[in-house]
Structures are given as C-alpha cells and as structure tokens.
N, C-alpha and C positions, 0 to 999 in steps of 0.2 A: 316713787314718782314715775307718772307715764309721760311719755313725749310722744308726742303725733305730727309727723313731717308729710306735708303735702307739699310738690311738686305743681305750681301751677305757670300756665302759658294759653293766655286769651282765653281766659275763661269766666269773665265779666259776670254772666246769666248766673253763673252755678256756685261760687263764690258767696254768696249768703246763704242759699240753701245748702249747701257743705256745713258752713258754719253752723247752722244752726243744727242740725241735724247730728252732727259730731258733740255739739257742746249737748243737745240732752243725753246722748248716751254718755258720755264722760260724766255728768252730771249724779245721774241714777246712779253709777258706779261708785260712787263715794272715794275715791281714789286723789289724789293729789296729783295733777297735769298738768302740762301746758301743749300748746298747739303753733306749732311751728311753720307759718305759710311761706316757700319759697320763688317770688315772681321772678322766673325766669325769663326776663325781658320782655314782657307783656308789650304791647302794642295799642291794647284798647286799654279799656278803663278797670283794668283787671287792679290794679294797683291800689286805686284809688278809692276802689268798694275793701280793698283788705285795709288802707288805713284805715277807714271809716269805724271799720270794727275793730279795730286794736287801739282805736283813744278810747274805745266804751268796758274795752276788755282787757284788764292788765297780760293775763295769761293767755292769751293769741301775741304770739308774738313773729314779725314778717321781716325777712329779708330780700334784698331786692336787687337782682343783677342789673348791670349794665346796658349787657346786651343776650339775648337767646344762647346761653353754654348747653342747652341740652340737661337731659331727667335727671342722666349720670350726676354731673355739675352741681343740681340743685337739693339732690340725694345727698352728695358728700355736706355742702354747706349744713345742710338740715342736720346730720349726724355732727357734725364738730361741734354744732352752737348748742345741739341737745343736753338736758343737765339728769332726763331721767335716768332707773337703773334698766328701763326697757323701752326700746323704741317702736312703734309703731308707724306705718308707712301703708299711704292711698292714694290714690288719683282723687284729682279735684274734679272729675268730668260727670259726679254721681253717679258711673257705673260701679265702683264698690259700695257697698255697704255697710256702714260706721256700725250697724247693727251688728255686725258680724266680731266687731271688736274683743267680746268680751270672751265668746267663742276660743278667737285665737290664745287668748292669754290666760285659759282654762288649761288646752291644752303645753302650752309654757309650762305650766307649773308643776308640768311631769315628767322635768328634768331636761326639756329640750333646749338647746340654744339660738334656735330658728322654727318659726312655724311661718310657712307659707299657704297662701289661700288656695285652693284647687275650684275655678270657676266654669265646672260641672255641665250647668246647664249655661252657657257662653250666649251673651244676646247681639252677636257681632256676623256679618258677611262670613259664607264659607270658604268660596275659592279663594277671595283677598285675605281674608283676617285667621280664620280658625284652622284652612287646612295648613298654610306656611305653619303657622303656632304648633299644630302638631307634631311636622317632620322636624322643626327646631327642636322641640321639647325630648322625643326618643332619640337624636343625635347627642346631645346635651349630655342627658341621663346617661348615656353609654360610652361618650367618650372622659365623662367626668367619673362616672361614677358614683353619684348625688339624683338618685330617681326620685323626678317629678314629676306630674303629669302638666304645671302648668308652671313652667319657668315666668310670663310674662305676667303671672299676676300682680300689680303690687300691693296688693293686700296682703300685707307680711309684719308678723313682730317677731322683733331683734332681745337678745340679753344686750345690751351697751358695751360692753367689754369685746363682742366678737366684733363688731364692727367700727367702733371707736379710730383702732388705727389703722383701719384698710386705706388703700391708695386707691382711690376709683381714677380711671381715665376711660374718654372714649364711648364705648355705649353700655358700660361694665357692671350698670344697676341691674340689671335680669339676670347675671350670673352669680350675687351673692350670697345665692347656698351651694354654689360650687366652690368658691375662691374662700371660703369658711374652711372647707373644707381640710387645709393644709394646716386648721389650730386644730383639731379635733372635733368640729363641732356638730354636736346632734342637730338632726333637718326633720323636720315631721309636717306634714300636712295634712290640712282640712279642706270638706265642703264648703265656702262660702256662694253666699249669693250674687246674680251679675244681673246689673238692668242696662237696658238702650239708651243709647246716649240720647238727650232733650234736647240740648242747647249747645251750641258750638259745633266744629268737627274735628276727625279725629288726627293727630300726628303723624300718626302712621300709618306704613300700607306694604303691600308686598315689595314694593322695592329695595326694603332695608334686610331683603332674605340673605344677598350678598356681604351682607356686612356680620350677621348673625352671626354665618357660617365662617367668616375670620376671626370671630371673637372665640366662636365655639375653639379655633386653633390657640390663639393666644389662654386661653380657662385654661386648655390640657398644660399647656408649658409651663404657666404660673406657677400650676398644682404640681406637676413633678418635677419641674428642672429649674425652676426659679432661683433656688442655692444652688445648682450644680447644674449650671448653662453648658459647662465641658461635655458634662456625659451627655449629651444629646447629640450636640456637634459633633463631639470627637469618636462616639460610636461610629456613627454614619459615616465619618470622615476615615476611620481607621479601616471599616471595611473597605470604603472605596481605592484605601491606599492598599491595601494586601491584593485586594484583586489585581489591581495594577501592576505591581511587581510580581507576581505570581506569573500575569500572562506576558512580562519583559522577562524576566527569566527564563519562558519559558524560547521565546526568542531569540535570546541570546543560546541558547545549548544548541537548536536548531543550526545557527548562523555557524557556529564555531564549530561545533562536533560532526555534525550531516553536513554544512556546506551550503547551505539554502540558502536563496536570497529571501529577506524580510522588510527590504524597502518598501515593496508593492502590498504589500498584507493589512487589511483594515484593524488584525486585530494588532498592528502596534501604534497605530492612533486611539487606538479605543486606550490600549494600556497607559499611554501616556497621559493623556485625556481625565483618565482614574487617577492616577499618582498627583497629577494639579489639584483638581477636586480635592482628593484628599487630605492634600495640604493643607490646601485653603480650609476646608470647615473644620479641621482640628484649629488653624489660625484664629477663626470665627469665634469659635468656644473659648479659647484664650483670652481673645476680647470681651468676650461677652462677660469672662469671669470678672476683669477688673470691670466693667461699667456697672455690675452688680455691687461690687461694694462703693462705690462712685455711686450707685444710688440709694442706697441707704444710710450716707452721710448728708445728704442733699433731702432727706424726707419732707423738710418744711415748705416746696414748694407747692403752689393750690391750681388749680385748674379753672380758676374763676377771678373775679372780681367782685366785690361787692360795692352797691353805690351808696346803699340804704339800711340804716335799721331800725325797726320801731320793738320796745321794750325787750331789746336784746342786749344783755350787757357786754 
C-alpha cells in the first residue's frame, strides 16, 4: 500500500487540481493508496475544498490543525496516521509533480530506503530562493554526510519503517535523509520535474537562511552525539580544563620557585576562565546525559494538535 502526505497551508486554487492530478497517476498505477491531506491551519477555504473531496472519496483522507504548526508538524501527523508500507510526500503548491511518483518508487525498489527528488531545472527566484537552497544543500551534504544536491525538495518516498518513529521538531522535514541517517538507511536520488507556482504564494524566503544553518547544527548532533551528549561536551570541556591547569601550574612553579609575581598576568585569568568552562560543559554533558534518557521515556509527546479528521481512523 502507498501513502501520499501532502502538507497543505492556504492553498484553496490548487487543492483540486493536486487532487486530481495525483489520483490519475495513483490510478494508472494499479496500486492500493490512500492520500493523506494535512490543513495546516488554513485561513482560506483550503479546508473546505479538501472536505468536499473526501465525502466523494473514501481514500483521501484529511486532517486538520488548529492552528499553522508549520511543514515539520504536518509531515509528522501525515507519517503517524499513514497505514502504507511506503510513504510518499509533496507540496500541494503543484510545483512538484505527481508524474514523477512512480519514477521515485522504481528507484525504491533497488533497495533504498529514501529517494529524494533532485529539482534540476528549479522554476524559482535566484538570489531569494535557489542561491540560499544551494549553499544549504553543500553545508548539509558536508557536515552530515548524506550528499544531496536538493535537500528542500519534498518530493521524496520513504520505506515506513525509517520514518515511522522519528521525532520531528522545529523545521526538521528538510533534514530527513540526514537524521535517517543514524538507522542505517540507504538515500538515493533522482531528476524530477519542477514547475512555477500558479496560484497562491510562497512560505518561504531568504529569511529562514538563519534558521537552516542552526538546524544544519542540531542534524550533526542528532547524528553523532544524540546517545552520547557527554562526549561532545565533555571533550571540549576536558580540553578546556587541561589547558587551564596546565597554564595554573605553570604559574604556580614560577610564583614558588623564581619568585615571580602572577597577580598582574592575563594568563592567569585566562587559566582560571579554562578551568570554569571546563567544568561547566563536562557538567553540561552530565546533564544532557540524563535528559536524554528523560526523553526517551517521555516519547509520546506530539508537537501539534489535531482539530479534525475526515476518514481517518
């Protein structure tokens, strides 16, 4: 069975033409699906064009925030409510292309456990949209170690198993063939198609570069130090502490054996200065150790609310 989770937010116009344009390709496929719409606190009448279509169509089935949780948000609801054994994920804004569907889940079948869309020829602004997307995508690639050329597409299918129990928080949908990463799981990509958006505008814009680039920090951590928050902290921490006593020591031989004053010397505020630091983030890592098992007792909590469901059990 396929599952198809779209992420929708004020997208009124495009909302049947998705629909429709998804259900012939699902269609021709002969496959067993459902289509999973998630109104991420719509505004307009985004809502009310996806009931319309799910009293006519058992297998669209929509859920319905509260209020705008953001892609992440609506991504996680989509995966938990999913029943198939492979997920599929697009924008509702018809710059992906549902055509491309069957593409991605060709190459699935060759043992991957992620295929992401690589959107080649990009039909979006340079300086705003495609150049940021670039220097994200080779930061990304390099500090993860998961090369993509187009992290933000979300034209992507999942096997169900790798992402079933990920924790999304935050803006954490763009990073999951990085955050995959730490089961083992195969990432491959493909050419798909990208058209100009029609109807509506777009979420996003250069401003969320600032935000990227703190996530890009939190994916490295996730990925290596997520069990083992100590050795992060307490590396850094321990150098900082060695250096510090190294140059107190090295003050005190001076003080006692030469006779030298060391009150007036910056380097024994710097020493002292190291030896706190150092404390502190081996402290840090201590902490961090128990919140880590503090939060994987505490798994059940969601990062949303739901208001609505329609043919969702």
């Amino acid at each position: 069975m396929i599952s198809v989770v779209i992420p929708a937010y004020n997208e009124e116009e495009n909302i049947p033409i998705i629909y429709e344009r998804l259900k012939g390709v699902l269609d021709r496929m002969g496959e067993d699906y459902e289509v999973i719409f998630v109104d991420d606190g719509s505004t307009d009448l985004t809502y009310q064009r996806l009931k319309e279509l799910a009293l006519k169509d058992k297998r669209l089935k929509v859920i319905r925030f509260k209020r705008n949780y953001g892609q992440t948000a609506a991504m996680s609801a989509g995966f938990e409510h999913a029943k198939g054994e492979v997920i599929i994920t697009l924008d509702a804004d018809l710059q992906n292309d549902p055509e491309d569907i069957p593409l991605l889940l060709e190459k699935l079948k060759e043992g991957y456990h992620i295929v992401s869309g690589w959107r080649k020829e990009r039909k979006d602004p340079f300086l705003s949209r495609k150049l940021p997307s670039m220097i994200a995508n080779g930061l990304i690639s390099k500090m993860t170690g998961v090369h993509l050329h187009d992290y933000g597409c979300t034209l992507k299918a999942y096997r169900a198993e790798v992402v079933k129990d990920l924790e999304l928080f935050g803006d954490m949908h763009r990073f999951l063939p990085a955050l995959t990463k730490r089961k083992g799981a195969k990432v491959a990509e493909v050419v798909v198609r990208h058209h100009p958006r029609i109807y509506g505008k777009s979420k996003y814009g250069i401003g969320r570069t600032v935000r990227v680039l703190l996530d890009i920090m939190l994916v490295k951590f996730l990925n290596e130090y997520i069990n083992k928050p100590l050795y992060m902290f307490g590396t850094v921490g321990f150098f900082l502490l060695s250096v510090g006593l190294v140059a107190l020591f090295y003050l005190i031989f001076i003080k006692l054996f030469l006779g030298e004053s060391i009150g007036k010397r910056p380097l024994l505020i710097l020493s002292v200065l190291c030896i706190l630091a150092g404390i502190q983030l081996i402290s840090t890592g201590l902490i961090a150790e128990l919140l880590i098992r503090i939060y994987y007792q505490t798994k059940d909590t969601k990062p949303y609310m739901i208001q609505e469901k329609i043919n969702v059990d």
